[in-house]
C-alpha positions in Angstrom: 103.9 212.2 42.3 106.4 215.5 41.1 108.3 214.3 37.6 111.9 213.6 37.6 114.2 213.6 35.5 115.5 210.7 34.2 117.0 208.9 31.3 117.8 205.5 29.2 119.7 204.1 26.3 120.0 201.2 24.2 122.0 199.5 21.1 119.6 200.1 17.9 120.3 198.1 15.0 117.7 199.7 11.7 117.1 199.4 8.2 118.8 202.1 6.3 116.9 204.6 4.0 115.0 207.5 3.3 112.2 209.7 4.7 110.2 211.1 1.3 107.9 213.8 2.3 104.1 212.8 1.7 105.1 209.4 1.7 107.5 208.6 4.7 110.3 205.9 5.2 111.4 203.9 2.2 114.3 201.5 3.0 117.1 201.1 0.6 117.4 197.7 -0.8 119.2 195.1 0.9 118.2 196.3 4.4 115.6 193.6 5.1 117.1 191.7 8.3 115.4 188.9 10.2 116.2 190.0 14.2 116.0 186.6 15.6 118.6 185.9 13.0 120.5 189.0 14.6 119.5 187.8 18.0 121.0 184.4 17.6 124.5 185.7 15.5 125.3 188.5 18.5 123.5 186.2 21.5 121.7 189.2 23.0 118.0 189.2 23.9 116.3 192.3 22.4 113.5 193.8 24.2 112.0 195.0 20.9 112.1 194.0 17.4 110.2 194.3 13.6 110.9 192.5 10.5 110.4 194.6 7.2 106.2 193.8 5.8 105.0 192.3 9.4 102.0 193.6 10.2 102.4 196.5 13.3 100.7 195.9 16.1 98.8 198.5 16.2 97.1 196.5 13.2 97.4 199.7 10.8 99.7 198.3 7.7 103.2 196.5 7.8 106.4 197.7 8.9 108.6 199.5 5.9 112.0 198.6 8.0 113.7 196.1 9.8 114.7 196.8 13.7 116.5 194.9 17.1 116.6 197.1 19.8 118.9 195.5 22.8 121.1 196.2 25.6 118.5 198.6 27.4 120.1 201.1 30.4 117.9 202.9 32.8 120.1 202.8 35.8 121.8 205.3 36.7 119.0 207.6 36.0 120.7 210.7 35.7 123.7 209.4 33.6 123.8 209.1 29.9 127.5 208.1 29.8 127.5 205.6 32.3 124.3 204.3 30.6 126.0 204.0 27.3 129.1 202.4 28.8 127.3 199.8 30.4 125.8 199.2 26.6 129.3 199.4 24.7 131.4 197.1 27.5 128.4 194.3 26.3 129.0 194.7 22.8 132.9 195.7 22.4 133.3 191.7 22.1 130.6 191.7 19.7 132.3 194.6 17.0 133.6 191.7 14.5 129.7 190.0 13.8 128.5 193.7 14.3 131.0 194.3 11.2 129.8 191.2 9.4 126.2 192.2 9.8 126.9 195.6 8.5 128.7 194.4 5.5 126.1 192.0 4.5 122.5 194.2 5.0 122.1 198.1 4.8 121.8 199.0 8.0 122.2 201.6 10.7 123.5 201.2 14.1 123.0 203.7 16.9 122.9 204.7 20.5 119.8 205.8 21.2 119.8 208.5 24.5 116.3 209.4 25.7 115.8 211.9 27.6 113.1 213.2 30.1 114.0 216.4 31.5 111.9 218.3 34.1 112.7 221.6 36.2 115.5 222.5 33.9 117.5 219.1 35.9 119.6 217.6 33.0 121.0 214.1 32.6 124.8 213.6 32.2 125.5 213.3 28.5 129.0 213.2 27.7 131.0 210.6 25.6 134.2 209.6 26.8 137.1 207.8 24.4 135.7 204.2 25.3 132.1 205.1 23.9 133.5 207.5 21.0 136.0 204.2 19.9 133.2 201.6 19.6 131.1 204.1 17.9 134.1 204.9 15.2 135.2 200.9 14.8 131.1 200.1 14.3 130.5 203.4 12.0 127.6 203.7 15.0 125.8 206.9 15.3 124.9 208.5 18.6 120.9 209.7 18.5 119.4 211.8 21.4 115.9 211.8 21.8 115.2 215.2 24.7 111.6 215.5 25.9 111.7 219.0 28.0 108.6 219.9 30.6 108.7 222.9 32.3 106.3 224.5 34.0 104.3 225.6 31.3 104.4 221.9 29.9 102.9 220.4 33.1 100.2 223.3 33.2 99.1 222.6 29.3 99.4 218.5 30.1 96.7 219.2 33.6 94.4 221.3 31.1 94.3 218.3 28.4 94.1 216.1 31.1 90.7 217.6 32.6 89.6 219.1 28.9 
């Protein structure tokens, strides 16, 4: 099956803090968060979630931050914007407990854009005054995530692959 292109979002809602070299995230105090507590307050399911010292899953140490990850786009594959639309006409009611949230734990919301770009084909990834006005009246950031193949990509992954 030949790659395509393709890309999803979804509403991120982190711990705040630092990366330290040789040591890696610390969170800032008062950005522990329970997410079912998040999950309940906004009424949105998340499809992925930590709480701050529960143990990963990979069963190697505890999580240093707090997440809910929610509202998740894939549809239309090729379309960033419409992506994040979808995710900001979901939460625009929402703003105000977002606000709450933000003023009672150290947190950090974002968009989260990921990107899988094959044969030089690019997503749509433009931000028009809808998206750019939730994102100014939540203080959330917009985060791209791009992973490129090209040719020379796919030819190191088949070498790995039969290594």
């Amino acid at each position: 099956m030949a790659e395509q292109t393709s890309c999803h979002a979804y509403f991120s809602i982190c711990s705040d803090g630092i990366i330290e070299p040789g040591v890696g995230f610390i969170a800032n105090k008062n950005s522990d968060f329970d997410p079912e507590e998040l999950t309940k307050r906004l009424g949105i399911q998340p499809f992925r979630t930590s709480r701050m010292g529960s143990p990963r899953r990979t069963g190697h140490g505890t999580f240093p931050f707090s997440s809910w990850h929610a509202c998740l786009q894939k549809e239309p594959a090729l379309d960033g914007e419409e992506q994040c639309l979808r995710i900001v006409r979901m939460l625009t009611d929402k703003i105000p407990v977002l606000n709450e949230i933000r003023r009672e734990v150290d947190v950090e919301f974002a968009l989260m854009i990921v990107t899988e770009i094959h044969h030089e084909e690019q997503p749509v990834l433009c931000f028009g005054r809808e998206i750019i006005a939730f994102c100014y009246l939540t203080g959330t950031e917009i985060s791209l995530d791009q992973f490129i193949y090209g040719e020379e990509s796919r030819r190191e992954l088949e070498v790995e692959g039969t290594a």
